[in-house]
C-alpha positions in Angstrom: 119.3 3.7 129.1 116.7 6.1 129.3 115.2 7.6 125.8 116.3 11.4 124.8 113.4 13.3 123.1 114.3 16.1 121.4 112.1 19.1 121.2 112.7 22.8 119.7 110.7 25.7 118.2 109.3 26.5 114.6 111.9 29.1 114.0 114.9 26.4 113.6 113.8 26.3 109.8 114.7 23.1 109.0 114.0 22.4 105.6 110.8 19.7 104.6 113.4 17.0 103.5 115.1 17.3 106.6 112.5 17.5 109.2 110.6 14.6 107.3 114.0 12.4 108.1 113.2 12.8 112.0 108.9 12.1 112.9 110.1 11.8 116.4 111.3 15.7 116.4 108.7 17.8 118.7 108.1 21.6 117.2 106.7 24.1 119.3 105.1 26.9 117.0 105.9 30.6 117.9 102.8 32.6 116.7 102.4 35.9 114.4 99.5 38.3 114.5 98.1 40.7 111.9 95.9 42.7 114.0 93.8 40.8 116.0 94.2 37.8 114.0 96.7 35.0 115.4 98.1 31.7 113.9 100.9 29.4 115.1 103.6 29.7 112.3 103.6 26.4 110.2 100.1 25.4 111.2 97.5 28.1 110.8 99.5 30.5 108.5 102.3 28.8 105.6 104.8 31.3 104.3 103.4 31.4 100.5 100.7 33.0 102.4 102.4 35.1 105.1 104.0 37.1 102.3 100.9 38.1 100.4 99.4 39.1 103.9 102.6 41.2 104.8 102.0 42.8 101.0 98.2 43.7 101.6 98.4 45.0 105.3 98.8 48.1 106.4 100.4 48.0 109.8 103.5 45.2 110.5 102.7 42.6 112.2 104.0 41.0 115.6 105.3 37.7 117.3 105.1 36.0 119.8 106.2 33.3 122.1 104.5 30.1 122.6 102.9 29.6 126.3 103.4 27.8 129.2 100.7 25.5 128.3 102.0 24.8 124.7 104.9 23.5 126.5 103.6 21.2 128.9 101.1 20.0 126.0 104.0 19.1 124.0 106.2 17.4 127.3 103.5 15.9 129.4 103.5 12.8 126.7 106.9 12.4 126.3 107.3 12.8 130.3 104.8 10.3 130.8 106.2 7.2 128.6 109.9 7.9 130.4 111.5 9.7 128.3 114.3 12.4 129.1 113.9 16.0 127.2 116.2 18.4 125.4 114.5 21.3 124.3 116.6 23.7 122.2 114.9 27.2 121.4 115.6 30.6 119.7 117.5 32.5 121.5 116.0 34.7 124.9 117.6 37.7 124.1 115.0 38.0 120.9 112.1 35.7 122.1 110.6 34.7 126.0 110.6 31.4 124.6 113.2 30.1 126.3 111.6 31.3 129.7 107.8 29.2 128.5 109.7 26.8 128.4 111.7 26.7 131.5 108.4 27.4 133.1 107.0 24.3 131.9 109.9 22.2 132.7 109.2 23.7 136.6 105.7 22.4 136.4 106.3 19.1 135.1 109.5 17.9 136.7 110.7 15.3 135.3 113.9 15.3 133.4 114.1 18.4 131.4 117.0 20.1 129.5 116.4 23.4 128.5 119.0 24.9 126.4 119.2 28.5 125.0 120.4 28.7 121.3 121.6 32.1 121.5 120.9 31.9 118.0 117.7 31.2 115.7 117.1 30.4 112.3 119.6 27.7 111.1 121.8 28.4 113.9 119.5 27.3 116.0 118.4 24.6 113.4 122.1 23.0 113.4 121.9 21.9 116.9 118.7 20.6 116.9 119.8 18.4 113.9 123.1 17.5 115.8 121.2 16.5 118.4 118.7 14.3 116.3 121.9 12.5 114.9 123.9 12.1 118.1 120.4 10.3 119.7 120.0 8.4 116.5 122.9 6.6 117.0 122.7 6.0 120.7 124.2 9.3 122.6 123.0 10.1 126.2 121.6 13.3 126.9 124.6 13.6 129.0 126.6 13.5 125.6 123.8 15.4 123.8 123.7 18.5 125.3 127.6 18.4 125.3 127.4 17.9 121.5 124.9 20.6 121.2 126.5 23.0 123.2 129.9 22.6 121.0 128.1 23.5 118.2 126.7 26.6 119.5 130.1 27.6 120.3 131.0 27.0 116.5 128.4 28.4 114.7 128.4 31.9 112.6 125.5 33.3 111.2 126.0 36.5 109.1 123.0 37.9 107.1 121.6 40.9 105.3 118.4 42.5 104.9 116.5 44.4 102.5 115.9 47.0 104.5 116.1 48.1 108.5 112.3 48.9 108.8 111.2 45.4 110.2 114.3 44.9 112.4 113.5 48.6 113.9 109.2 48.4 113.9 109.9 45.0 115.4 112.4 45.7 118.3 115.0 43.4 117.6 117.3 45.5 116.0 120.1 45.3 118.6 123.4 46.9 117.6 122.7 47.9 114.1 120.0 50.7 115.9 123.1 53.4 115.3 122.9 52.7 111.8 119.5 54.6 111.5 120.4 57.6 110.4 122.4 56.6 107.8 119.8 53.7 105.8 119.8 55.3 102.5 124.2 55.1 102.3 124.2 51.6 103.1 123.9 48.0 103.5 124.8 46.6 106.4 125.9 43.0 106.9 124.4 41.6 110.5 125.1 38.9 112.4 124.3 37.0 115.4 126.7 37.7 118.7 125.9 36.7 122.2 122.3 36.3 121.0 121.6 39.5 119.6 122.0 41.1 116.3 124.6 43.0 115.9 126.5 45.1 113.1 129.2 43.1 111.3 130.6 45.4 108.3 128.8 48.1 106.5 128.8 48.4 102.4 127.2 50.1 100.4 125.1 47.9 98.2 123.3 44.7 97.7 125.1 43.2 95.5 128.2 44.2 97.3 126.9 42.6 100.5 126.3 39.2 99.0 129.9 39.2 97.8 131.7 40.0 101.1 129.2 37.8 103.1 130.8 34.9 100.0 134.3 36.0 100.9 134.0 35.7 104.3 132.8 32.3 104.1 135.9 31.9 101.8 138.0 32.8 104.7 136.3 30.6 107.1 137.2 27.7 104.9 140.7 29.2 104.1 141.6 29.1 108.1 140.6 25.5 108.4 141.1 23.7 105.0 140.9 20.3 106.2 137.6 20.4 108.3 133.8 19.5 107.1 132.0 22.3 106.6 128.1 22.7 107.1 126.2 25.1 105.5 122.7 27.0 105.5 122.1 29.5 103.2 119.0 31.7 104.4 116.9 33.3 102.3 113.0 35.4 103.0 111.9 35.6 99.5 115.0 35.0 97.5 114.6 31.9 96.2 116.7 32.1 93.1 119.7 34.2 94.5 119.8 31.4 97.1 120.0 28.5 94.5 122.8 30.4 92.5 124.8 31.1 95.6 124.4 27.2 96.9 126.1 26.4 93.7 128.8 28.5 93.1 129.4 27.7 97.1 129.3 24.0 96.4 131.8 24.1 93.8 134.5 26.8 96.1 133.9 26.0 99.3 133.8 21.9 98.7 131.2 21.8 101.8 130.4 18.6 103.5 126.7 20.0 103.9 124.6 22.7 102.1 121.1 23.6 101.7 118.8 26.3 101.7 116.6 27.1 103.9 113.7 29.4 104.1 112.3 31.6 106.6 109.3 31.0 107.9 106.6 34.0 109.1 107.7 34.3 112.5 111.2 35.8 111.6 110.3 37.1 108.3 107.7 39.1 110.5 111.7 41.5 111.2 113.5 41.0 108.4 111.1 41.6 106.0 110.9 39.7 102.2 114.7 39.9 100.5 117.2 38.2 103.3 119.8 36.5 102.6 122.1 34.5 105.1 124.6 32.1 106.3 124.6 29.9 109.2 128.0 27.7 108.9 130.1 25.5 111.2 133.2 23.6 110.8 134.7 19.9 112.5 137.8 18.7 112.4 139.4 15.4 114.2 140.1 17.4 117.2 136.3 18.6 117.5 133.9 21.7 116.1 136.2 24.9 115.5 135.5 27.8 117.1 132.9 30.5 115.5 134.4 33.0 113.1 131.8 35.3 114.6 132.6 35.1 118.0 136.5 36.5 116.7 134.8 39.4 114.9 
């Protein structure tokens, strides 16, 4: 049987303890620039010091998708010794990753899976790590990509940000774009749907954000008691809020998985320091449960 190599992008956010658990995991860095000044997220710039920078400059700065020639640096190898590829990005209705990556595959031939997240962050981090299980104990990409793609349909990834600015400077404000006009009277919760961001509820405080975005995780467990649930709580500069919720969460929600994970520069670059987020799926014997965001 043919070897599956699994390949994604730096935003997946995969926490240190995690990613050190899979050496044979290929990253891709996505890049952010403060003026004319470029790194590759994860290599040339860490996020300790991607925050200072955001604090000293005075215009916002930008992203970017890896090239064509990342890409075939990263597959070539892996094409060469035989092995099949499953590349898993962030999702192409924020970044033109997807399409470097396709690109490349074109080039290379071989045997290429490229597979759209729709998601990012730990959304697009669960199906990576899915996949890193299912080949670690002797899946085909056949039954790979099927795993994957059953995760993506059960995945819900609500967040909330500080403030609007970087989502709207940035471009990649999607559906919350109507809420413009109305910043100062409140705090939106967003979330990830067909690959874009989108509005979920509105409230009208921080604190009061945190507490729905709890309760609906409360429901998700409520309407599937039974199942495992995974979760990953987000957070851009919020270390200790994140470490309170991940208890009280482990103690109510009884989760098979939880950790945090941070953002790194690349999508701290639009949401700015203070996020937090969920990314959460559930399994049962019959399979992964359908998203709670893709009902809302």
């Amino acid at each position: 049987m043919k070897k599956v190599r699994i390949v994604t992008d730096s935003t997946c956010y995969l926490p240190p303890e995690i990613l050190g658990e899979y050496p044979e995991l290929s990253v891709v860095p996505l890049y952010v620039s403060f003026g004319e000044e470029s790194f590759k997220e994860g290599v040339g710039l860490k996020t300790e010091q991607f925050f200072f920078k955001l604090k000293e400059s005075r215009a916002l700065p930008t992203s970017s998708q890896p090239s064509v020639g990342d890409f075939l640096e990263v597959y070539k190898p892996l094409v060469e010794e035989g092995s099949a590829i499953i590349s898993i990005h962030i999702s192409s209705k924020l970044s033109g990753t997807v399409d470097s990556a396709q690109q490349a595959a074109q080039i290379l031939g071989g045997e290429i899976e490229v597979i759209d997240s729709l998601f990012t962050g730990m959304g697009l981090g669960f199906m990576v790590l899915e996949a890193l299980r299912a080949e670690r104990k002797g899946a085909t990409k056949e039954e790979i990509v099927s795993r994957v793609m059953a995760v993506r349909d059960g995945i819900t990834v609500i967040f909330v940000v500080d403030t609007l600015e970087y989502l709207h400077k940035g471009g990649r404000i999607g559906g919350a774009q109507a809420l413009l006009g109305t910043l100062l009277k409140i705090k939106p919760i967003l979330f990830l749907k067909e690959g874009r961001i989108d509005v979920l509820e509105k409230v009208r405080t921080q604190i009061a954000a945190r507490e729905r975005m709890i309760s609906i995780l409360e429901e998700i467990r409520k309407e599937s008691p039974g199942a495992k649930m995974r979760i990953a709580i987000h957070e851009a500069q919020a270390q200790q809020e994140a470490r309170e919720v991940l208890e009280s969460l482990k103690e109510k929600l009884r989760p098979e998985e939880i950790f945090i994970s941070s953002l790194g520069p690349v999508l701290a670059t639009h949401t700015g320091p203070g996020l937090l987020g969920f990314a959460c799926f559930l399994e049962d014997e019959k399979g992964i449960i359908p998203s709670w965001g893709s009902r809302h």
